[in-house]
C-alpha positions as CSV (number, residue, x, y, z in Angstrom):
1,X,71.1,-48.1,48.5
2,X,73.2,-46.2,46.1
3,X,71.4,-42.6,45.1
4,X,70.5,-42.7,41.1
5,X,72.1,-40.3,39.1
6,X,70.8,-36.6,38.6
7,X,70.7,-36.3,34.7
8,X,71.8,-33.1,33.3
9,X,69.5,-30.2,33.0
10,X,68.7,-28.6,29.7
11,X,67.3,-24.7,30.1
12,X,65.8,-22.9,27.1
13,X,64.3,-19.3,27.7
14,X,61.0,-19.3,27.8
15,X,60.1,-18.0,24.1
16,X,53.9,-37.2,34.6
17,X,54.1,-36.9,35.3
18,X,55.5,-40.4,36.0
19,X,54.8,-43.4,37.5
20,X,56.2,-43.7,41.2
21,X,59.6,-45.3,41.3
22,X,59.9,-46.8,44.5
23,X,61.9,-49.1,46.8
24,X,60.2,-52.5,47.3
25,X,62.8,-53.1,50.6
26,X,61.3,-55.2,53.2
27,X,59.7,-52.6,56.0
28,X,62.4,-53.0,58.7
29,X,61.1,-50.6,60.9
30,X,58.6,-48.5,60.9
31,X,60.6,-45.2,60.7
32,X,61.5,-46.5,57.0
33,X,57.8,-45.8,56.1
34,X,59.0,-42.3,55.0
35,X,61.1,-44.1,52.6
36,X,58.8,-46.7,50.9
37,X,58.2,-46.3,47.6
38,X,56.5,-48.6,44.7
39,X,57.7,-49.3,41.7
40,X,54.7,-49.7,40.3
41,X,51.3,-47.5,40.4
42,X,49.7,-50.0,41.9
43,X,47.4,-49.3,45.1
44,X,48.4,-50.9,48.5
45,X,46.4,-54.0,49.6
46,X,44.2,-53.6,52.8
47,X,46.0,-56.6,54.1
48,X,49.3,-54.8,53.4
49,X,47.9,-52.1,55.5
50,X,46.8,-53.5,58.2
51,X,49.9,-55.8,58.5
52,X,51.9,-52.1,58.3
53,X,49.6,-50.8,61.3
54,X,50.1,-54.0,63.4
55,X,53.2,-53.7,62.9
56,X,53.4,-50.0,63.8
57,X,51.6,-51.0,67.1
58,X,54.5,-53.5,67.9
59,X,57.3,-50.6,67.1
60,X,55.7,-48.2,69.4
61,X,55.2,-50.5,72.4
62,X,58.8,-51.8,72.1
63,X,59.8,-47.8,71.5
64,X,58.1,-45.7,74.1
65,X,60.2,-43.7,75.9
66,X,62.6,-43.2,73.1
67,X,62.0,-39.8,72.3
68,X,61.9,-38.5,69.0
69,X,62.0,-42.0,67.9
70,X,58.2,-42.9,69.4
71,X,57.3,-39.6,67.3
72,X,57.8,-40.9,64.3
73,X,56.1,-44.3,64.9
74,X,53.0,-42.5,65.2
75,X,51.7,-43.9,61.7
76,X,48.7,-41.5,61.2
77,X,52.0,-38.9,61.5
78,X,53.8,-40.5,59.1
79,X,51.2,-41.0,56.2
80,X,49.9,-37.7,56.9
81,X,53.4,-36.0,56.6
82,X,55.7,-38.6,54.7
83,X,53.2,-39.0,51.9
84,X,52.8,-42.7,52.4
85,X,49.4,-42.8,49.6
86,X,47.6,-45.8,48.8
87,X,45.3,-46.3,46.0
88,X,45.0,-43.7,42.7
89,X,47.0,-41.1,44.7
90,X,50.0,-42.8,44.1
91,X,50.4,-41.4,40.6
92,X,52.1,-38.5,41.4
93,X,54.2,-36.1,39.8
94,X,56.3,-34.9,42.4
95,X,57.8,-38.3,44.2
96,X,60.3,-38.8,46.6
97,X,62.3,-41.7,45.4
98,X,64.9,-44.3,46.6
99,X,67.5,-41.6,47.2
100,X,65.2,-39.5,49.1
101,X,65.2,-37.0,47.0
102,X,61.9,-35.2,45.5
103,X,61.5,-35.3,41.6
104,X,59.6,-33.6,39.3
105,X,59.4,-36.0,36.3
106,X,63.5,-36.6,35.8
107,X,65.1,-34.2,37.2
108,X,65.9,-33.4,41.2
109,X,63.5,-30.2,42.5
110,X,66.3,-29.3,44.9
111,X,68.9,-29.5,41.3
112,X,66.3,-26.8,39.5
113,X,66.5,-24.5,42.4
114,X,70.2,-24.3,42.9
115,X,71.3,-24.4,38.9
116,X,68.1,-22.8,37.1
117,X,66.4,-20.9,38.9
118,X,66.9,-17.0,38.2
119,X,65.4,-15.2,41.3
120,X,66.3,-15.4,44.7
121,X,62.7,-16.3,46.0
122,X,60.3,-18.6,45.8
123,X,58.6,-20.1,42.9
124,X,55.6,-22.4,41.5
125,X,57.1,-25.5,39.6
126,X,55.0,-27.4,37.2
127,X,54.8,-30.5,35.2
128,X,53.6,-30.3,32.1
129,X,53.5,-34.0,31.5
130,X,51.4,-34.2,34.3
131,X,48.8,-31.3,33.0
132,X,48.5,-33.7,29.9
133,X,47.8,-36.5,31.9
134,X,45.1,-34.8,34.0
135,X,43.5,-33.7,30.6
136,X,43.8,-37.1,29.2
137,X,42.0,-38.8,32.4
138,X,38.6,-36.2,30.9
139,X,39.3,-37.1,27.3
140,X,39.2,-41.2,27.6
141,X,36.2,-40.5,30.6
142,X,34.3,-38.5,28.1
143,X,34.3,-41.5,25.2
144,X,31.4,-42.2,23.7
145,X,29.9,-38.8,24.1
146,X,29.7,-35.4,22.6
147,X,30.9,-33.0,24.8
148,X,33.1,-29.9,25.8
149,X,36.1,-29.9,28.7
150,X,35.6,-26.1,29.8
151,X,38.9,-25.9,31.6
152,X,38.4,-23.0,34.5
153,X,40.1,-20.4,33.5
154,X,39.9,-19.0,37.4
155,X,41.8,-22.0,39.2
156,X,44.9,-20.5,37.0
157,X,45.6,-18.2,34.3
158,X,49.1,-18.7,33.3
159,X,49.2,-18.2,29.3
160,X,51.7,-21.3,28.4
161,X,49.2,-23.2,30.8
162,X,46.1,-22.1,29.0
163,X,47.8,-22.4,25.6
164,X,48.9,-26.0,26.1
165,X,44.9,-27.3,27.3
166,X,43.7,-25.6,24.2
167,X,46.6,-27.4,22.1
168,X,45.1,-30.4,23.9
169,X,41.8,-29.9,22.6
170,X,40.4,-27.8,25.5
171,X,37.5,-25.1,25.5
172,X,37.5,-21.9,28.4
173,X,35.5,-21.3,31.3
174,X,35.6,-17.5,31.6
175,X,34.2,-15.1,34.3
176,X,35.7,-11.8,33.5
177,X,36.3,-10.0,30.4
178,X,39.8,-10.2,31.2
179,X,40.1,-13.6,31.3
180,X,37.6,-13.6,28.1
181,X,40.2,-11.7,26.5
182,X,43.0,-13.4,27.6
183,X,42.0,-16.9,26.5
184,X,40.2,-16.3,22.7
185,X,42.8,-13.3,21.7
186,X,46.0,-14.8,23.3
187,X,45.6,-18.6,23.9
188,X,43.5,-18.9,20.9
189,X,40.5,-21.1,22.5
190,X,38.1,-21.8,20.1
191,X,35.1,-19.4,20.9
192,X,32.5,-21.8,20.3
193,X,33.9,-24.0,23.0
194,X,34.3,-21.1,25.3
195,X,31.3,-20.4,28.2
196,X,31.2,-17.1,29.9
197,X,30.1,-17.0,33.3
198,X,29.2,-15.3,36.4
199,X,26.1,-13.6,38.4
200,X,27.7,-10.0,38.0
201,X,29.0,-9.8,34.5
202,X,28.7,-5.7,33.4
203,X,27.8,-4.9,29.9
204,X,31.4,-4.3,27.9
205,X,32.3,-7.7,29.0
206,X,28.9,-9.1,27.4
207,X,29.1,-7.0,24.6
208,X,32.6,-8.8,24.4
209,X,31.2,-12.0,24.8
210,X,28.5,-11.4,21.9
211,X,31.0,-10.3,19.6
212,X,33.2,-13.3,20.2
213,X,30.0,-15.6,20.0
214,X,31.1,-17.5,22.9
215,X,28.4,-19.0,25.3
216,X,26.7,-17.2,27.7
217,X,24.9,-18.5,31.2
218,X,22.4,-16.7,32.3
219,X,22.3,-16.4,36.2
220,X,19.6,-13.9,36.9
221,X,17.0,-11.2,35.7
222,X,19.3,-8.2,35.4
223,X,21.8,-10.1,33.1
224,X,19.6,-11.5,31.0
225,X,18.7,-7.9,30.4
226,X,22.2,-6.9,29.9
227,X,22.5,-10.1,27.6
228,X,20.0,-8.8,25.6
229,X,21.1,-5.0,25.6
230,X,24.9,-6.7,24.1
231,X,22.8,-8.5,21.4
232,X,21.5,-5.2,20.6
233,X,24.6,-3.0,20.4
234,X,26.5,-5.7,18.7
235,X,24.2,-7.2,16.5
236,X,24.7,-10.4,17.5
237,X,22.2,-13.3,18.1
238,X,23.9,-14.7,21.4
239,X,23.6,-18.3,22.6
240,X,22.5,-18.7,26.3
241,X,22.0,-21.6,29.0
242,X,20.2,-20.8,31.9
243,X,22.0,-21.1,35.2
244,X,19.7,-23.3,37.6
245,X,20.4,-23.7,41.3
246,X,19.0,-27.6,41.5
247,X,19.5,-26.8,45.5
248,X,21.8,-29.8,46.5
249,X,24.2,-29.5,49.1
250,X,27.4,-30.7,47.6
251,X,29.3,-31.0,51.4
252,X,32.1,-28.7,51.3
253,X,33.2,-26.0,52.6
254,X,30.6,-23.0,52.3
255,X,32.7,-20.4,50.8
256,X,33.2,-22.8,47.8
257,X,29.5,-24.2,47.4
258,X,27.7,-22.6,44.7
259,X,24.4,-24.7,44.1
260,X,22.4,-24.7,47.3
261,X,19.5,-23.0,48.0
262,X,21.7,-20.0,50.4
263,X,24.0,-19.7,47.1
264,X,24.6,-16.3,45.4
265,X,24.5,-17.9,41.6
266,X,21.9,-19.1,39.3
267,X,17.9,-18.8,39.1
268,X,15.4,-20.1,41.2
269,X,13.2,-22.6,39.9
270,X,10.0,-21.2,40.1
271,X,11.4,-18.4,38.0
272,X,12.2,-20.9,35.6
273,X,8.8,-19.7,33.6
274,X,9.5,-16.4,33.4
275,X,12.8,-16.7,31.8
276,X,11.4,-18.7,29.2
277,X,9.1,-16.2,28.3
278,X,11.5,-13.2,27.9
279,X,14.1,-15.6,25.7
280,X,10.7,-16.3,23.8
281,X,10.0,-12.4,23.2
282,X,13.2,-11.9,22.0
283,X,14.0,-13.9,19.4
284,X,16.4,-11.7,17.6
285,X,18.8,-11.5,20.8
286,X,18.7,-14.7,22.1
287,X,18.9,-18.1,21.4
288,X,18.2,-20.6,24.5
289,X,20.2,-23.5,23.7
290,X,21.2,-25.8,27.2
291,X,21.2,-25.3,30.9
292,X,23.8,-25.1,33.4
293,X,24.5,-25.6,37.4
294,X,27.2,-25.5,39.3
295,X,27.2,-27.4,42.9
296,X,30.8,-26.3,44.5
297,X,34.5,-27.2,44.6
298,X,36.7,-30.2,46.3
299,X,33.3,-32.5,45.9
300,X,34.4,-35.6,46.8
301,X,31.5,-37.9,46.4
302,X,29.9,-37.8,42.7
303,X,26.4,-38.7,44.0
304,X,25.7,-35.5,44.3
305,X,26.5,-35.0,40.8
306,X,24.3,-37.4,40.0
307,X,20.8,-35.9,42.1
308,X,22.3,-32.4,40.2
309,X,21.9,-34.1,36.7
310,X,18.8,-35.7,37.5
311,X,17.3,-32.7,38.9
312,X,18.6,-30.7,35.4
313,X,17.3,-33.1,33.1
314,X,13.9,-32.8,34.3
315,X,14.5,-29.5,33.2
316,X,15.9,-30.3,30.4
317,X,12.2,-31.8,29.5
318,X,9.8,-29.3,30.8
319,X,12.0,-26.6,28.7
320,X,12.0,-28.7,25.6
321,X,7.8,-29.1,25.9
322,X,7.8,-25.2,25.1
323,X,9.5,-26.3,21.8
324,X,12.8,-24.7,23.0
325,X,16.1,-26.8,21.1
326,X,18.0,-28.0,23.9
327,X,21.3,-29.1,23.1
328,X,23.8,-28.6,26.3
329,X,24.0,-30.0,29.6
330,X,26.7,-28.0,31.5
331,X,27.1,-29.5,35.1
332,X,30.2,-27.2,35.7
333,X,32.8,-28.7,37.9
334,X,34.4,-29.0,41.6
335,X,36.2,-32.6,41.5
336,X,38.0,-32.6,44.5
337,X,41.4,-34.3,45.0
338,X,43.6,-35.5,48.0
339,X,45.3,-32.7,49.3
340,X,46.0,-34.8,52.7
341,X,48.1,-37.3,50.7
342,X,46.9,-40.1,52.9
343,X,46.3,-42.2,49.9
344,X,42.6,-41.6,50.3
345,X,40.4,-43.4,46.9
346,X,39.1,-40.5,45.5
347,X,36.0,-40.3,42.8
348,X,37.8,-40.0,39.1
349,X,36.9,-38.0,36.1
350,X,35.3,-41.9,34.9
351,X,33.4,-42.2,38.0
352,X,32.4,-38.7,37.8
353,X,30.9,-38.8,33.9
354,X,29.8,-42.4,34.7
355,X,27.5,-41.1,36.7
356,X,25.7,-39.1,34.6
357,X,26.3,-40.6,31.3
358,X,23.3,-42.3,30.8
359,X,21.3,-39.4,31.9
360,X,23.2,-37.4,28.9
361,X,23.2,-40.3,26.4
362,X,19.1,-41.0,26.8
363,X,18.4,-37.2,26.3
364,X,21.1,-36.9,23.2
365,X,22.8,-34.3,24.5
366,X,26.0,-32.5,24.5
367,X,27.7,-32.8,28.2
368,X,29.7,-29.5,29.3
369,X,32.0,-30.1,32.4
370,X,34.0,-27.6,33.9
371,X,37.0,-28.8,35.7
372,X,39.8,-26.6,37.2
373,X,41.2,-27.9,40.5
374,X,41.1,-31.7,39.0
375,X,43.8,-30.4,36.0
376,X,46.0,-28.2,37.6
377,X,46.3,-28.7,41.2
378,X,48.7,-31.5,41.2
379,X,51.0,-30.4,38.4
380,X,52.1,-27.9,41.1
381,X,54.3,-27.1,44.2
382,X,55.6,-23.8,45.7
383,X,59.3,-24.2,46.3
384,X,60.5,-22.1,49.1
385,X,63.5,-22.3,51.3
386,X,63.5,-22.0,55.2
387,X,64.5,-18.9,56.9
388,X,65.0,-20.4,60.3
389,X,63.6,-22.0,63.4
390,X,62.1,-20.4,66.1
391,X,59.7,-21.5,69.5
392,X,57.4,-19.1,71.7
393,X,57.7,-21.3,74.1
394,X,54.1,-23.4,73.1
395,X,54.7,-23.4,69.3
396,X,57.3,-24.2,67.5
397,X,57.6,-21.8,63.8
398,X,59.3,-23.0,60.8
399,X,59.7,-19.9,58.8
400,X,60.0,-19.7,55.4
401,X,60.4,-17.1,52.2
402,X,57.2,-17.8,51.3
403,X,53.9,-16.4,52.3
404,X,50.4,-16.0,52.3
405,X,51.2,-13.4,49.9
406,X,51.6,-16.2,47.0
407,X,49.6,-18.5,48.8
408,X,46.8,-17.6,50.2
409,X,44.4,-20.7,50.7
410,X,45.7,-21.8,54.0
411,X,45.2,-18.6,55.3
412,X,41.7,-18.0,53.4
413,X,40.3,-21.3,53.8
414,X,42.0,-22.8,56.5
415,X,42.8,-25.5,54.2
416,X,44.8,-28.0,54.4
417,X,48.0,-28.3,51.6
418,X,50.9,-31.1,52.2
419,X,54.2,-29.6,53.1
420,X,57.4,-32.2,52.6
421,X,60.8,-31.1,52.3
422,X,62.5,-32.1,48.8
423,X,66.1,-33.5,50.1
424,X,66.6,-36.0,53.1
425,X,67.0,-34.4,56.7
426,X,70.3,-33.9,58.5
427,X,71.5,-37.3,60.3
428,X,69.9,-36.6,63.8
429,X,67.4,-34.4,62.8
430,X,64.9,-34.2,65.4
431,X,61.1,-34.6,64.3
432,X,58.6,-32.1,66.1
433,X,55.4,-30.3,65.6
434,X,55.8,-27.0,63.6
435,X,53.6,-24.7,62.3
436,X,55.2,-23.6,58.6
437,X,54.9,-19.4,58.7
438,X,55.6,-16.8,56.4
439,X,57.6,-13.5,56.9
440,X,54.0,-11.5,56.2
441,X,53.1,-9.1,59.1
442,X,49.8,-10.7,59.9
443,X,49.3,-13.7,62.4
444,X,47.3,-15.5,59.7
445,X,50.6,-15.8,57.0
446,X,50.7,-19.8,57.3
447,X,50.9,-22.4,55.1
448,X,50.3,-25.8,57.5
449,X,49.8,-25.6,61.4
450,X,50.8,-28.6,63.2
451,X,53.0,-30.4,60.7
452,X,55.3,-33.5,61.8
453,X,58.7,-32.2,60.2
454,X,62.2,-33.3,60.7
455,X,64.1,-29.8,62.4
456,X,65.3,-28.5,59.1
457,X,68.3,-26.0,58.7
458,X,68.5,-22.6,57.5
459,X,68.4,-22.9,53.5
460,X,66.6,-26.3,53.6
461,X,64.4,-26.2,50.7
462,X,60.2,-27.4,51.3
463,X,57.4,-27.5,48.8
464,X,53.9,-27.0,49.3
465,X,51.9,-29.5,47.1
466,X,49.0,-29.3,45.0
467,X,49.8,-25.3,44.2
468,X,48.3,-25.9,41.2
469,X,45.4,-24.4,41.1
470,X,43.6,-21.1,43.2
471,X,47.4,-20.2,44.7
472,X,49.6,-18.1,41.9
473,X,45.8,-17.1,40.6
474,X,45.0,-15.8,44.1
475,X,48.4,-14.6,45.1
476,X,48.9,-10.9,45.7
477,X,51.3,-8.0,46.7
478,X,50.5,-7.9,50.5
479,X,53.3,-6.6,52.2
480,X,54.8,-5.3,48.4
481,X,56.0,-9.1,47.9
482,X,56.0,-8.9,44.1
483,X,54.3,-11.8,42.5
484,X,56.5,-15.3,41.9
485,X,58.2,-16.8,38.9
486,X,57.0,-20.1,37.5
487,X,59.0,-22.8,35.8
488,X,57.6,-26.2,34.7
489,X,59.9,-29.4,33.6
490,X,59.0,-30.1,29.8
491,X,57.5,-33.8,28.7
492,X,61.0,-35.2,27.9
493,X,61.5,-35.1,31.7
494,X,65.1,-32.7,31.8
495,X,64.4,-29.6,30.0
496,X,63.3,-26.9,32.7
497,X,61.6,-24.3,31.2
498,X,60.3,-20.7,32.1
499,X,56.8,-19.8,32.1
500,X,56.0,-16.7,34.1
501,X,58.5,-13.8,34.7
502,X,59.1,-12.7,38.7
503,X,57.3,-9.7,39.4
504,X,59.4,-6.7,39.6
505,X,59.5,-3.4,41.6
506,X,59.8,-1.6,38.1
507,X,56.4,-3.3,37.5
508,X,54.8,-1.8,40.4
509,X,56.2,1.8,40.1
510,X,54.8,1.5,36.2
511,X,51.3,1.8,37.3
512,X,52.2,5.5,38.8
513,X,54.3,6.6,35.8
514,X,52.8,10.0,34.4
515,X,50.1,10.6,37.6
């Protein structure tokens, strides 16, 4: 099949994405998995799927003994490495297409880092047609209700990021006064549609917060005393929500749950009273006006949103019986998303306000949600190319220019993030089990252990998917690796655009400078 033609690039200086195109060939073999692709969004059938799998059962009995070959008729492999997605998880922004190539909306990821990228090193990519569309998904879930998309500021904090969700229509989830700062001074989020949060916020960054007039949660007895001590300096008559731990176990990992009953945030319920009494003796200061909980991250199933709401609404009740004017319901956020690429049918942002909605709609109030991961995550990859190849004799190491240095979640969470390379292997390549390693002088700089990969060569170029959100926000200088550059492709598809400088030595010695 002839390749399509790469269009040309347009760069500007820095001052969705799309549907899947795909080949509809028949499946000749099963090693041609790799290259199926759709052209339409639509999910895969179950019969399809199951014909695929017999048929992948016929290959490998007529194929054992043929080496590398029986490898790569392993079809768990090859949907778990090869990207073959069924269902919702087909609308991605980074395909591989008929030619084999990755994409990022129109334009070739391997053309953007040979033509127009600057550094010498790796870097995040983005799509910002994709961002939109991830915002979009909230806006048209969210019909039919008053409410506020509180985009976490945390999962990632580039500026042109923050400034295009707030263009979009967007409020802030904050928890820092840095990032308070950051989003109502330079991205120009609407305070009123901004939520400060966290269980250790210090005084300036609530006096901050009061001046601003943003909303504030509070999560336990020594901040509501430094809420009220802001009021007081400032002057300012600050809106709260109290942060209630409904104790439901969201299923995730336990360094990302933050609403069960071992979690460090929010009050207990049978201190529910005595909040309500101090908000009532201080009616200059503070102005109770919703409540808020937040279960966790990568939730997959939205039930548990569901026993959360109910469980907050019931509280919503016993609060408004003491004549307090409840007005918010903030059930923060933690959609997950497929980060396996196995075309798993994960819960949307409909399912996930569906759930709830007629809890919100029967008690007329305003619905707060606070999705991070679920917007940015997939507008992402880290672009790095490959060092070399090396084997200790057990393992065998692809190593790469990137590290745990810029992305640290592997490492941190021993999670899992899909690694594809974004040009077709050598003819001959031979497929093996690699772990994909950073230069970092730790043993724990990975990005993916025990990856089906074709043998690359040196200067191949691979991408770690979904770096959207909690990587360039969590990278570091381990090691003095200065932080990376980030590009996206603009919505017409070709323009490829700056968005975040390389960190520089210069930058580092700064911080010395007059010492």
């Amino acid at each position: 099949m002839a390749a399509q033609a790469v269009p040309a690039l347009q760069v500007r200086p820095s001052t969705s994405a799309f549907a899947s195109n795909v080949d509809s060939r028949p499946l000749k073999t099963v090693s041609d998995v790799s290259f199926v692709r759709f052209r339409s969004s639509c999910a895969w059938s179950r019969t399809f799927l199951q014909e695929l799998k017999l048929h992948a059962k016929q290959e490998r009995s007529r194929s054992v003994g043929h080496g590398c070959r029986a490898a790569v008729l392993d079809l768990s492999a090859v949907q778990h490495q090869k990207g073959v997605d069924q269902g919702k998880s087909l609308n991605t922004a980074f395909p591989v297409r008929d030619d084999g190539y990755m994409y990022c909306e129109e334009v070739r990821v391997q053309e953007i880092m040979d033509n127009e990228v600057e550094e010498l090193r790796p870097f995040y990519l983005y799509s910002k047609k994709q961002l939109r569309r991830n915002y979009e998904a909230y806006q048209e879930a969210l019909q039919g209700l008053n409410s506020i998309i509180g985009y976490a500021v945390k999962a990632n904090n580039n500026l042109k990021i923050m400034q295009h969700l707030r263009e979009l229509g967007s409020g802030a989830v904050l928890v820092s006064g840095t990032e308070l700062r950051l989003a109502v001074e330079h991205a120009d989020f609407d305070p009123a549609r901004c939520v400060f949060n966290g269980n250790g916020k210090l005084l300036e960054e609530l006096e901050l917060a009061a001046q601003y007039g943003v909303l504030i949660n509070v999560d336990s007895e020594f901040d509501l005393a430094q809420i009220i001590e802001a009021s007081r300096i400032t002057g300012k008559k600050v809106k709260v929500l109290l942060r209630i731990n409904p104790d439901v176990d969201p299923q995730v990992h336990p360094y990302v749950a933050t609403g069960n009953k071992n979690s460090k945030f929010g009050i207990r319920n049978e201190k529910l009273w005595w909040f309500l009494e101090q908000v009532k003796s201080h009616p200059d200061n503070l102005e109770l006006v919703g409540v808020h909980c937040h279960l966790g991250s990568t939730i997959t199933k939205v039930d548990v949103f569901r026993d959360a709401a109910v469980v907050m609404v019931d509280f919503v009740n016993k609060i408004r019986s003491e004549n307090f004017n409840i007005q918010y319901l903030n059930i923060g956020g933690g959609l997950g998303i497929d980060y396996y690429h196995k075309g798993a049918v994960l819960p949307t942002p409909k399912d996930l306000i569906d759930t709830v909605r007629e809890l919100v709609t029967k008690e007329g109030l305003t619905l707060i949600i606070e999705p991070g991961r679920s917007l940015v995550a997939n507008t992402s990859v880290f672009v790095s190319n490959v060092t070399g190849v090396k084997t200790n004799g057990t393992k065998n190491f692809i190593v790469i220019d990137g590290s745990m240095s810029e992305l640290i979640r592997p490492s941190l969470y021993d999670a899992y993030q899909h690694i594809e390379f974004v040009a077709p292997p050598a003819e001959g390549a031979e497929a093996k089990t690699y772990d994909v390693v950073g230069p970092v002088c730790e043993s724990a700089d990975f990005l993916g252990k025990e990856r089906q990969l074709a043998t690359p060569k040196r200067g191949d170029v691979l991408v770690v998917h979904d770096a959207g959100a909690y990587c360039m926000a969590m990278s570091s200088t381990y090691n003095l690796r200065m932080r990376a550059p980030e590009y996206w492709v603009l919505e017409d598809g070709k323009t490829v655009e700056k968005i975040r400088h390389a960190e520089q030595l210069d930058d580092h010695i700064r911080y010395f400078e007059g010492l």
